[in-house]
Residue frames as a rotation matrix with the C-alpha (Angstrom) as fourth column:
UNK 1
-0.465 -0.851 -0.242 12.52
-0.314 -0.097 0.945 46.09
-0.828 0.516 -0.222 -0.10
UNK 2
-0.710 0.216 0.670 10.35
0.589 0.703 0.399 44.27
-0.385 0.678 -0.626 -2.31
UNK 3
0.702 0.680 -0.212 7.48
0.553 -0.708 -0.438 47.31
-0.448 0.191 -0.873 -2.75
UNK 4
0.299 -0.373 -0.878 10.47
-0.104 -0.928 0.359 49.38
-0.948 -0.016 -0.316 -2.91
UNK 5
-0.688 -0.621 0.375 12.10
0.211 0.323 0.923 47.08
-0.694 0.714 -0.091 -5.73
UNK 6
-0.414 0.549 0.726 8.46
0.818 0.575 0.031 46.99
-0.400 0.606 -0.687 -7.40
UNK 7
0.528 0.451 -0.720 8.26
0.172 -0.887 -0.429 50.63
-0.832 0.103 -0.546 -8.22
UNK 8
0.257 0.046 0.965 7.49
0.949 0.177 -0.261 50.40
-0.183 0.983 0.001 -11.93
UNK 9
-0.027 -0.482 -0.876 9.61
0.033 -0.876 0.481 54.04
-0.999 -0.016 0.040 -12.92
UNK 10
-0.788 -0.465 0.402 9.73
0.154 0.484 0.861 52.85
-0.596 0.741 -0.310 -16.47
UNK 11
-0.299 0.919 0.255 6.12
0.910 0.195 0.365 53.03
0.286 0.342 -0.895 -16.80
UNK 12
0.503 0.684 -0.529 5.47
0.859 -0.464 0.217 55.72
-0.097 -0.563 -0.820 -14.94
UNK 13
-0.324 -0.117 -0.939 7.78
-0.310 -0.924 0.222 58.44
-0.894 0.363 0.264 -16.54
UNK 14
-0.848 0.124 0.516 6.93
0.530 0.142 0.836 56.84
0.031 0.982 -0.186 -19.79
UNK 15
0.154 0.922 0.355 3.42
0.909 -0.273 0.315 58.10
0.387 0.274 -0.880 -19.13
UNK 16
0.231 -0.101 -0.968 4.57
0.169 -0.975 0.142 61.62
-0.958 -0.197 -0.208 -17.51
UNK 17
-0.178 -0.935 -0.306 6.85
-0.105 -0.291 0.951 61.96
-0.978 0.201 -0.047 -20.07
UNK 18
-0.975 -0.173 -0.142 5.74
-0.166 0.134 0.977 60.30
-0.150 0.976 -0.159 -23.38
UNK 19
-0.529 0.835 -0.148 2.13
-0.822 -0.548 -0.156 59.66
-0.211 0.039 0.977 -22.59
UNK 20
0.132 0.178 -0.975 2.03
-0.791 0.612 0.005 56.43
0.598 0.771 0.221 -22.92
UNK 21
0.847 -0.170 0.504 1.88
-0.386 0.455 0.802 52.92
-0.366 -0.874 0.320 -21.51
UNK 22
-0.213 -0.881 -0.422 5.54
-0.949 0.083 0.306 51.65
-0.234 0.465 -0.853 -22.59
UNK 23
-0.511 -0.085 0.855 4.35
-0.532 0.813 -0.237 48.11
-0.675 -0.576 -0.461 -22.09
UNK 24
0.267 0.440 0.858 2.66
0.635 0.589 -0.500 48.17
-0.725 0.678 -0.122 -25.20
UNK 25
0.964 0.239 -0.119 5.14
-0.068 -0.210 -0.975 49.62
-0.258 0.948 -0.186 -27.01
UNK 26
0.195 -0.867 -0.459 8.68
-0.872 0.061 -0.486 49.06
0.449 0.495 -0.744 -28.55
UNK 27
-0.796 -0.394 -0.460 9.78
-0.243 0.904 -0.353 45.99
0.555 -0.169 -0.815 -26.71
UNK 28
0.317 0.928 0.194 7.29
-0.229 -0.124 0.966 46.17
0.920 -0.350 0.173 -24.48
UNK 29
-0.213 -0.606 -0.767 9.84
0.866 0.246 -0.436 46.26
0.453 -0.757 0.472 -21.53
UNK 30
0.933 0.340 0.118 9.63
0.198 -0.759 0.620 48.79
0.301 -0.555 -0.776 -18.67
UNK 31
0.261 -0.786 -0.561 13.14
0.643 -0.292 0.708 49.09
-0.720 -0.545 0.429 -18.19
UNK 32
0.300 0.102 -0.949 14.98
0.075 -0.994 -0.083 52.14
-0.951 -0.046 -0.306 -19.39
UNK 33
-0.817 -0.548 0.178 16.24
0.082 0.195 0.977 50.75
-0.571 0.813 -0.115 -22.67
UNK 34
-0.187 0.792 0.581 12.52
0.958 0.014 0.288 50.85
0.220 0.610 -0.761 -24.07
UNK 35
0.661 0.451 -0.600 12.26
0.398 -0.888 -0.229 53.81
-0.637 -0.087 -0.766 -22.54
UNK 36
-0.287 -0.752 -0.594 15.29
-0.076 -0.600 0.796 55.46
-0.955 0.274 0.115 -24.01
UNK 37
-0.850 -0.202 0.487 13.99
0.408 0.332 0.850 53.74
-0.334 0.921 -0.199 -27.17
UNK 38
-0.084 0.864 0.496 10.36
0.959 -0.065 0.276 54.83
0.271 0.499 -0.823 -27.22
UNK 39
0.684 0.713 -0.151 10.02
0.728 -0.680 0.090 57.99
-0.038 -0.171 -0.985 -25.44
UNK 40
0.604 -0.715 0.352 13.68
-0.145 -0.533 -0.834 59.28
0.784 0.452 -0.425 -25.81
UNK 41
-0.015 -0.719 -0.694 17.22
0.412 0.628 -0.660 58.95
0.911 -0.296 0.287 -24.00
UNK 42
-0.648 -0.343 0.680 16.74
-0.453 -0.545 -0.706 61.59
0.613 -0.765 0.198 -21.26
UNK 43
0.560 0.804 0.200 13.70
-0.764 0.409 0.499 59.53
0.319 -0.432 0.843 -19.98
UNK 44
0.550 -0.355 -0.756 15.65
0.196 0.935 -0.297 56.13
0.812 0.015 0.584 -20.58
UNK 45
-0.357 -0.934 -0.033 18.60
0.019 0.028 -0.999 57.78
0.934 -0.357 0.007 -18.97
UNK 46
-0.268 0.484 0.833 16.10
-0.893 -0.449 -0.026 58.61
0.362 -0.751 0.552 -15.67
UNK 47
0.857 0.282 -0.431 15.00
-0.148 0.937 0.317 55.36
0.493 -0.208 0.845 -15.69
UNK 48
0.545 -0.618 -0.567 17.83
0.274 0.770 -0.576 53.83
0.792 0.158 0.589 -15.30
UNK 49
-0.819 -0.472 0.326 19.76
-0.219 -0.268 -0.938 56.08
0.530 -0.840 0.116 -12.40
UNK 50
-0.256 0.547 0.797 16.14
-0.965 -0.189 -0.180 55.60
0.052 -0.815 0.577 -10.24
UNK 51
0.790 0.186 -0.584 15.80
-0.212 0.977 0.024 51.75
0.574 0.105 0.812 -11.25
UNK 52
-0.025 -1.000 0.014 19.81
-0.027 -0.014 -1.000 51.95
0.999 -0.025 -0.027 -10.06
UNK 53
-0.632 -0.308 0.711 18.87
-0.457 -0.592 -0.663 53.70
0.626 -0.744 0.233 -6.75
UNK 54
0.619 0.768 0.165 15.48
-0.747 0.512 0.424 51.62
0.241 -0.386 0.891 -5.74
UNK 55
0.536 -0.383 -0.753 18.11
0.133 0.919 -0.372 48.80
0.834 0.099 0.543 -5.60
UNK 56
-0.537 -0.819 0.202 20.77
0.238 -0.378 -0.895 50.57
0.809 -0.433 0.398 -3.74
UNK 57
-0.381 0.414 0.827 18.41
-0.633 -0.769 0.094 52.19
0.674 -0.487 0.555 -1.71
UNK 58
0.725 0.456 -0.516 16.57
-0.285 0.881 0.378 48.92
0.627 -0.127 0.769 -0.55
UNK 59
0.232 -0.551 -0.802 20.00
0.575 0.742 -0.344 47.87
0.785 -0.381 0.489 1.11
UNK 60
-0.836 -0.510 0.205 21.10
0.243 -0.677 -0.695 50.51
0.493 -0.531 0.690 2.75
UNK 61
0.016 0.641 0.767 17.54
-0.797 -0.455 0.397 50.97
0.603 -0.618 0.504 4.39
UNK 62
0.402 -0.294 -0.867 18.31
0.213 0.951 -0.224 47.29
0.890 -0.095 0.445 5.36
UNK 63
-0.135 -0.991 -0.020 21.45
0.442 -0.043 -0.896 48.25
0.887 -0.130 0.443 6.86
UNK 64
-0.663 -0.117 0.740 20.24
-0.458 -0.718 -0.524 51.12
0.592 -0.686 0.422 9.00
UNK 65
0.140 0.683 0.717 17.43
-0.975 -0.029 0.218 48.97
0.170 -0.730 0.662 10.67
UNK 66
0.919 0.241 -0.313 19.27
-0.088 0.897 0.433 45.90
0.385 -0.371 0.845 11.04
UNK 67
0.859 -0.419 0.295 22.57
-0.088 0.446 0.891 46.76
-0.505 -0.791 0.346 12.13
UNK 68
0.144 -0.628 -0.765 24.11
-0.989 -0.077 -0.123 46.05
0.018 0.774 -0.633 9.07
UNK 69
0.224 0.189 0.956 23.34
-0.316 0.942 -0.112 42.72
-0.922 -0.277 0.271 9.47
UNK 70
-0.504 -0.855 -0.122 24.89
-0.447 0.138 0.884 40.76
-0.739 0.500 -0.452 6.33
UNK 71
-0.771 0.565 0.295 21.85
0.613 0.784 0.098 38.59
-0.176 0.257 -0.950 6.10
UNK 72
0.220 0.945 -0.242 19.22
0.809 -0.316 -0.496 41.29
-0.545 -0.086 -0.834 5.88
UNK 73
-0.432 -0.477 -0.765 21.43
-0.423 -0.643 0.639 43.20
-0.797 0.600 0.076 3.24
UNK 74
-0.938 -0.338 0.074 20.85
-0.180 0.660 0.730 40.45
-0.296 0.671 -0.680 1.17
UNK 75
-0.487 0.841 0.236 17.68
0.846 0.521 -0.111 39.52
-0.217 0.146 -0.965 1.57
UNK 76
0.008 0.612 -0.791 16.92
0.127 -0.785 -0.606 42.91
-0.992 -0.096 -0.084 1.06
UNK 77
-0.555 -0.289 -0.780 18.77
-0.817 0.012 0.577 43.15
-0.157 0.957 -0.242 -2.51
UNK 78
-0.953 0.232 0.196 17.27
0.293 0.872 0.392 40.07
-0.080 0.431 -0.899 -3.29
UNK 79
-0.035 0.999 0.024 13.61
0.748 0.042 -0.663 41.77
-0.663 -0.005 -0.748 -2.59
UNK 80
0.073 0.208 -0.975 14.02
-0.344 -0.913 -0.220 44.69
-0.936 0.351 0.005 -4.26
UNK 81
-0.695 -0.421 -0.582 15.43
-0.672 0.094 0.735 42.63
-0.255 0.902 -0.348 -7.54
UNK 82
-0.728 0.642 0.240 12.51
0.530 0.749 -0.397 40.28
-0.435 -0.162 -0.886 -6.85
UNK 83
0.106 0.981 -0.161 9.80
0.552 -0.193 -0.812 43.21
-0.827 -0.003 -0.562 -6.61
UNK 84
-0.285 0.168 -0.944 11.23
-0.557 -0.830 0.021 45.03
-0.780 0.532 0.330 -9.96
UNK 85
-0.964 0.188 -0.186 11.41
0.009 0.727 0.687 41.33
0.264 0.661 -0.703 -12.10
UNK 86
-0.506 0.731 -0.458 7.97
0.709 0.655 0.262 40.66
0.491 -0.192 -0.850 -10.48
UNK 87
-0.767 0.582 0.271 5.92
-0.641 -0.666 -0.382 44.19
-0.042 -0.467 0.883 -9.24
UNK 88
-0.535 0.813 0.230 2.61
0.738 0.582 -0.342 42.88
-0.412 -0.014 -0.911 -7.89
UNK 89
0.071 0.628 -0.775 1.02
-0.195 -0.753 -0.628 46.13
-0.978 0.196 0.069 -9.27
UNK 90
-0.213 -0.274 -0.938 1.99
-0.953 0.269 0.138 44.65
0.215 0.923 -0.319 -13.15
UNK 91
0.827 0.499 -0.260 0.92
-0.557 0.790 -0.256 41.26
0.078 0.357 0.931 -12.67
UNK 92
0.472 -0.789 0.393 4.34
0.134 0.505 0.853 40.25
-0.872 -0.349 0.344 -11.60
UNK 93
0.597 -0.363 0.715 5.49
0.802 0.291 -0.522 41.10
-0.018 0.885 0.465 -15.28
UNK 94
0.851 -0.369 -0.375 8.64
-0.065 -0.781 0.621 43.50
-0.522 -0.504 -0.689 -14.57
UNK 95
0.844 -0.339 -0.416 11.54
-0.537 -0.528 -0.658 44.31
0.003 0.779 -0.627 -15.80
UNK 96
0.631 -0.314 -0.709 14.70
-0.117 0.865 -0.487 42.60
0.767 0.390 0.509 -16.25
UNK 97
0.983 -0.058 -0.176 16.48
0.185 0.223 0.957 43.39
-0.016 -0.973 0.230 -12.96
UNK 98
-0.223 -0.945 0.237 20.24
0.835 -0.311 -0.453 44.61
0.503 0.097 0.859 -14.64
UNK 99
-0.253 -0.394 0.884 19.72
-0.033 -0.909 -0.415 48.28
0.967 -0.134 0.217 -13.26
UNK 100
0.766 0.348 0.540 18.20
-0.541 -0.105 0.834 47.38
0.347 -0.932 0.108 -10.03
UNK 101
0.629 -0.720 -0.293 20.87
0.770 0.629 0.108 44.00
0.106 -0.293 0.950 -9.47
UNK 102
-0.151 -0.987 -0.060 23.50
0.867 -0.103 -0.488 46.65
0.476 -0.126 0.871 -10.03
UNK 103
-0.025 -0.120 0.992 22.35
-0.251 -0.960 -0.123 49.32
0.968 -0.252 -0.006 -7.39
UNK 104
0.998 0.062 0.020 22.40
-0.041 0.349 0.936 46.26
0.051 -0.935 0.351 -5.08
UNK 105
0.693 -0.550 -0.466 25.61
0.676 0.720 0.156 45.59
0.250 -0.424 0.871 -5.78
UNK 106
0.081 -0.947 0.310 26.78
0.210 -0.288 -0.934 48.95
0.974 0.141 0.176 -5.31
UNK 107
0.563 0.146 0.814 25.07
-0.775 -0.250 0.581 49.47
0.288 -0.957 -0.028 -1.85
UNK 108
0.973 -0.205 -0.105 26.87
0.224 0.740 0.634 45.79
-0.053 -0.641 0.766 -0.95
UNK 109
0.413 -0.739 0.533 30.02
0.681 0.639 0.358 45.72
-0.605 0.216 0.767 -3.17
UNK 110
0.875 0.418 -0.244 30.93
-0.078 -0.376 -0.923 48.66
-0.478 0.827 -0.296 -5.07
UNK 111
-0.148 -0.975 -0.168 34.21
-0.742 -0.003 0.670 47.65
-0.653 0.224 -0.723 -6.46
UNK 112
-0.587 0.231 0.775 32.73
0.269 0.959 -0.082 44.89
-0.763 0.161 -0.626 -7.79
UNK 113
0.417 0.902 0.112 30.79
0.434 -0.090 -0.896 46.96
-0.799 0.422 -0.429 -9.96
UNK 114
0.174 -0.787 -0.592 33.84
-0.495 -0.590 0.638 48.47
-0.851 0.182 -0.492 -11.49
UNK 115
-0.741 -0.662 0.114 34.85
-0.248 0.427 0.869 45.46
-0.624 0.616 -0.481 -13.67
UNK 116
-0.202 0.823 0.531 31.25
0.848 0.419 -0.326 44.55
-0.490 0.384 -0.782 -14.47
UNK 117
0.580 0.525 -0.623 30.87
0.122 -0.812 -0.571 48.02
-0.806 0.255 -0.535 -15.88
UNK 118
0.005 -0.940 0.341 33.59
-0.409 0.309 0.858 47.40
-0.912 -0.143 -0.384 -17.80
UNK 119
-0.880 -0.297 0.371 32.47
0.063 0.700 0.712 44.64
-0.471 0.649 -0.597 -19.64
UNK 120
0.464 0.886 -0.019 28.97
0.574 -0.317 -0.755 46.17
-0.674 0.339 -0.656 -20.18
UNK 121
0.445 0.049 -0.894 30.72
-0.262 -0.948 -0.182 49.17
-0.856 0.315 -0.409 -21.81
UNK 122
-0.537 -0.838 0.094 33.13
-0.538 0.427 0.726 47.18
-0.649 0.339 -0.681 -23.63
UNK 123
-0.461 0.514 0.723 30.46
0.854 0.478 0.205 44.58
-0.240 0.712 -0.660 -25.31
UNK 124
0.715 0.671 -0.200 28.12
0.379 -0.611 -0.695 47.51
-0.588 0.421 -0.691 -26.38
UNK 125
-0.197 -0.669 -0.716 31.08
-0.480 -0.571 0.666 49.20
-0.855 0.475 -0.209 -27.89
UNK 126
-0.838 -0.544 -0.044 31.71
-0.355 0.482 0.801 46.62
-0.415 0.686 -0.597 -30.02
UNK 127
-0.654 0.657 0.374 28.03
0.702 0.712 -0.024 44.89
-0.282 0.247 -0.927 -30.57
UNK 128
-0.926 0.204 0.318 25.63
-0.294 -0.918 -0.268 47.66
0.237 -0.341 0.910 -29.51
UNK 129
-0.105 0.930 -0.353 23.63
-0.075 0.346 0.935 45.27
0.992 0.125 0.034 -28.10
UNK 130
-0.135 0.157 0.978 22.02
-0.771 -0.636 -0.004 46.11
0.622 -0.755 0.207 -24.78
UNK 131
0.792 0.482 0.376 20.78
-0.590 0.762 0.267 42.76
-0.158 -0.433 0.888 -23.39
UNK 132
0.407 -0.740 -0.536 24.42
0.414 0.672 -0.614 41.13
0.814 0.028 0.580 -24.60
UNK 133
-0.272 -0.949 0.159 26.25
-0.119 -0.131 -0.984 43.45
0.955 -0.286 -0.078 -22.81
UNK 134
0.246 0.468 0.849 24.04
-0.951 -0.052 0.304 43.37
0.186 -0.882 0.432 -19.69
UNK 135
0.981 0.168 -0.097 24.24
-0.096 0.855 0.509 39.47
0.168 -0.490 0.855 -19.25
UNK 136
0.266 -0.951 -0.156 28.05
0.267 0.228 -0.936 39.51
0.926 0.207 0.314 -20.31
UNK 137
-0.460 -0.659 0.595 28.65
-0.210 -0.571 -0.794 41.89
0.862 -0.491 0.124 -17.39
UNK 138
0.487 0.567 0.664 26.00
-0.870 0.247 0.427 40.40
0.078 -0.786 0.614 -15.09
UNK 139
0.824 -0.369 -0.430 28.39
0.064 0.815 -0.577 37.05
0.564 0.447 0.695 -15.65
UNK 140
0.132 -0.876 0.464 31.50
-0.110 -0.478 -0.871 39.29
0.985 0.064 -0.160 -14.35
UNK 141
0.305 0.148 0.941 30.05
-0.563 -0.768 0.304 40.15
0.768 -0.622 -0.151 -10.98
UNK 142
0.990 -0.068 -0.123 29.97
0.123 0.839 0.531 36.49
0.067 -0.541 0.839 -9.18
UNK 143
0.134 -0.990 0.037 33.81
0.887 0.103 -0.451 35.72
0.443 0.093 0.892 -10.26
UNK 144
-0.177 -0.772 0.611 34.82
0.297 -0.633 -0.715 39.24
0.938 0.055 0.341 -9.30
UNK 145
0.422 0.192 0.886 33.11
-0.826 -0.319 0.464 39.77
0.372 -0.928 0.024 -5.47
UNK 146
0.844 -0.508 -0.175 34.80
0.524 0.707 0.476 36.16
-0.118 -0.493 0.862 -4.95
UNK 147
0.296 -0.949 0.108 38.12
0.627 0.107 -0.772 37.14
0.721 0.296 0.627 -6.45
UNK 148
-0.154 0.025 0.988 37.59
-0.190 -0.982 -0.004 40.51
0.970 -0.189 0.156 -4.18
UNK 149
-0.893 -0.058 -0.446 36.57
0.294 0.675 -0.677 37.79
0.340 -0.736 -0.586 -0.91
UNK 150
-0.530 0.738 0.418 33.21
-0.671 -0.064 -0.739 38.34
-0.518 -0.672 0.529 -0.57
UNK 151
-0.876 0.418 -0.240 32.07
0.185 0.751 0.634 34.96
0.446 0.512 -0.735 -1.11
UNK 152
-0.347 0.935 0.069 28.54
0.625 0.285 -0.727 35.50
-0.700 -0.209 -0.683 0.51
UNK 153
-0.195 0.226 -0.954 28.17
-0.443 -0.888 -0.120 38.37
-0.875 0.399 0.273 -1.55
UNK 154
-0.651 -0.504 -0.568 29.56
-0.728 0.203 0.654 36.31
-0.214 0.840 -0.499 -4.63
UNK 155
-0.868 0.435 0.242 26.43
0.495 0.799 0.341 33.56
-0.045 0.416 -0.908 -4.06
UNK 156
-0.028 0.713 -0.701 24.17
0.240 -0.676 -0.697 36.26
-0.970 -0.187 -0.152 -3.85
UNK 157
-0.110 0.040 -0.993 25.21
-0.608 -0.793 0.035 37.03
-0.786 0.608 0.111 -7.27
UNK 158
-0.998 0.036 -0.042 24.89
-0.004 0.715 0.699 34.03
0.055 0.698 -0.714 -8.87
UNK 159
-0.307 0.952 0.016 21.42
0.526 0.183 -0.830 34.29
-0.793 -0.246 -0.557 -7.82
UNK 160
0.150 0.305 -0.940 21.17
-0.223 -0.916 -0.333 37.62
-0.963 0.260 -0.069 -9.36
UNK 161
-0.706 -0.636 -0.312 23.21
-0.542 0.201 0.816 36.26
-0.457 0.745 -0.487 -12.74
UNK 162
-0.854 0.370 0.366 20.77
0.443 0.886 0.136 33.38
-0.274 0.278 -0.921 -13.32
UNK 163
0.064 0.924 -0.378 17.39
0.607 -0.337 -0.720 35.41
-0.792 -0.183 -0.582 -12.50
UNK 164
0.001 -0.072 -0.997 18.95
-0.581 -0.812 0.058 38.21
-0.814 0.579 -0.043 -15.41
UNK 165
-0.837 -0.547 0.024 19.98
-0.311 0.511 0.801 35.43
-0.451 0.663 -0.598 -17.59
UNK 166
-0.623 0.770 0.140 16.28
0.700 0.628 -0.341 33.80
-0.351 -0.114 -0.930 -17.10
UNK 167
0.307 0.819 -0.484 14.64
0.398 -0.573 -0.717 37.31
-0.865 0.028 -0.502 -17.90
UNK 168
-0.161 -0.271 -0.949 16.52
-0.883 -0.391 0.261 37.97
-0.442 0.880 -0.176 -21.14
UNK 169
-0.083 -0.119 0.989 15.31
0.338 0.931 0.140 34.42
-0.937 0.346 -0.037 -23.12
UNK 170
0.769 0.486 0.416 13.29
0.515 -0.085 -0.853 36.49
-0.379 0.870 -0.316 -25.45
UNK 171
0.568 -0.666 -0.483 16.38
-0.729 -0.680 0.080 38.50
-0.381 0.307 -0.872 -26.05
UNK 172
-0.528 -0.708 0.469 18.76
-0.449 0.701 0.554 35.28
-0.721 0.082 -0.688 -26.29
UNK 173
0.375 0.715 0.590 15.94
0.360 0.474 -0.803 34.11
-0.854 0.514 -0.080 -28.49
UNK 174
0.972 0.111 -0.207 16.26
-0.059 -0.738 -0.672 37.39
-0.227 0.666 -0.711 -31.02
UNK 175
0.154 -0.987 -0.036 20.22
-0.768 -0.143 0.624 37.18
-0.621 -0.069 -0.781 -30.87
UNK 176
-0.689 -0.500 0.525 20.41
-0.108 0.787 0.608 33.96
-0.717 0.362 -0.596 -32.10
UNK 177
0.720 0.583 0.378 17.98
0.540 -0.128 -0.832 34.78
-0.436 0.803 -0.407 -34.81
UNK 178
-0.556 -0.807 0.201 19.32
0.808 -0.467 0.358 37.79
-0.195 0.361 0.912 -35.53
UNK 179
0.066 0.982 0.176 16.67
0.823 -0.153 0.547 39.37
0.564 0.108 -0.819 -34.65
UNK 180
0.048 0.112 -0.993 17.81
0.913 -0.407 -0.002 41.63
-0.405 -0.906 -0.122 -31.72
UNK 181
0.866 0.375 0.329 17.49
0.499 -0.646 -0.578 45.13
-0.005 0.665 -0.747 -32.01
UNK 182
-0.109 -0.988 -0.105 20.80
0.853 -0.038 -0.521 47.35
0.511 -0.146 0.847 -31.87
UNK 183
0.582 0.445 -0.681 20.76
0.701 -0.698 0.143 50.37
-0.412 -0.561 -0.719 -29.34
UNK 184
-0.334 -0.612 0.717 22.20
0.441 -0.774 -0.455 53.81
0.833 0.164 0.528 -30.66
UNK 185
-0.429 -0.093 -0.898 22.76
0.842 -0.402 -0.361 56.65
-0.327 -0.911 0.251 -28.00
UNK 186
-0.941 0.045 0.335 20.88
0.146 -0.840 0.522 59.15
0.305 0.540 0.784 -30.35
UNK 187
-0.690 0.703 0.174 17.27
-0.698 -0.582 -0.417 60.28
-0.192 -0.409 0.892 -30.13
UNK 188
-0.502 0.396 0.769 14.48
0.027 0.896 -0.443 57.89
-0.865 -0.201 -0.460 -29.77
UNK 189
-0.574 0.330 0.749 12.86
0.706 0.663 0.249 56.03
-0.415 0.672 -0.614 -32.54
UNK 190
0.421 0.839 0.346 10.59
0.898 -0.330 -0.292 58.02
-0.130 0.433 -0.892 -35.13
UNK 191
0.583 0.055 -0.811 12.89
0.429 -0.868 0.249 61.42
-0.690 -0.493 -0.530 -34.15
């Protein structure tokens, strides 16, 4: 789960795709928001559904070779969100872990992902910041898999909550400057 989690996609259509390492440009993130920003949204948008699925995917191989075992779901989601924040092939320097966290939580919880999508769509509406709405809605998930009774699930996500919170500082940094950037859904930067 953790190899699987650590498969940099971000980087690696950026360079099919734009020719480039992403990592040393626009934010210098590998998740699909730089991509969408540097190399253009159909790239970003790729990112993001295979960053989505490496997560998902991770559990559900879990599942089939353990039984469905409750504990080895987890720990699987927990590697895979481990190996994208922390790929050993990048020096451990990975991405922030929203699109993978939330393809664990649909392989665990997907109802839970319902309200948290929600409030992602909702704060961008209104802000069009990408990193607010991500933490806002990475905030949601805990409170809603309890409210929903899956409290193991629900401390699993506080993990996940903290570890996103912890990888957006430089973003929380820029915000409270006023520094962050804003995301449009149009064509990438320069186009």
């Amino acid at each position: 789960a953790y190899l699987l989690g650590s498969i940099p996609f971000g980087l690696i259509l950026a360079k099919i795709l734009g020719g480039s390492d992403i990592r040393k440009s626009g934010s210098g993130n590998i998740g699909a928001t730089n991509v969408a920003r540097v190399v253009g949204p159909a790239a970003g948008i790729l990112t993001l559904l295979l960053d989505v699925a490496k997560g998902a995917f991770a559990v559900w191989l879990a599942g089939r070779f353990s039984g469905h075992s409750a504990t080895m779901l987890m720990l699987a989601g927990v590697a895979a969100l481990l190996g994208h924040c922390f790929p050993v092939w990048l020096g451990f320097k990975g991405g922030k872990g929203v699109a993978t966290g939330g393809g664990v939580i649909l392989a665990l919880t997907p109802l839970v992902a319902v309200p948290a999508l929600a409030v992602f769509a909702a704060a961008f509406a209104l802000t069009r910041y990408v990193s607010l709405s991500s933490m806002l809605a990475a905030l949601v998930v805990p409170l809603a898999a309890y409210l929903w009774g899956h409290v193991q699930a629900a401390e699993l996500y506080l993990f996940l909550v903290i570890l996103v919170i912890l990888q957006h500082r430089a973003n929380i940094g820029r915000l409270l400057a006023g520094k962050e950037p804003k995301t449009s859904l149009g064509a990438k930067r320069g186009s």
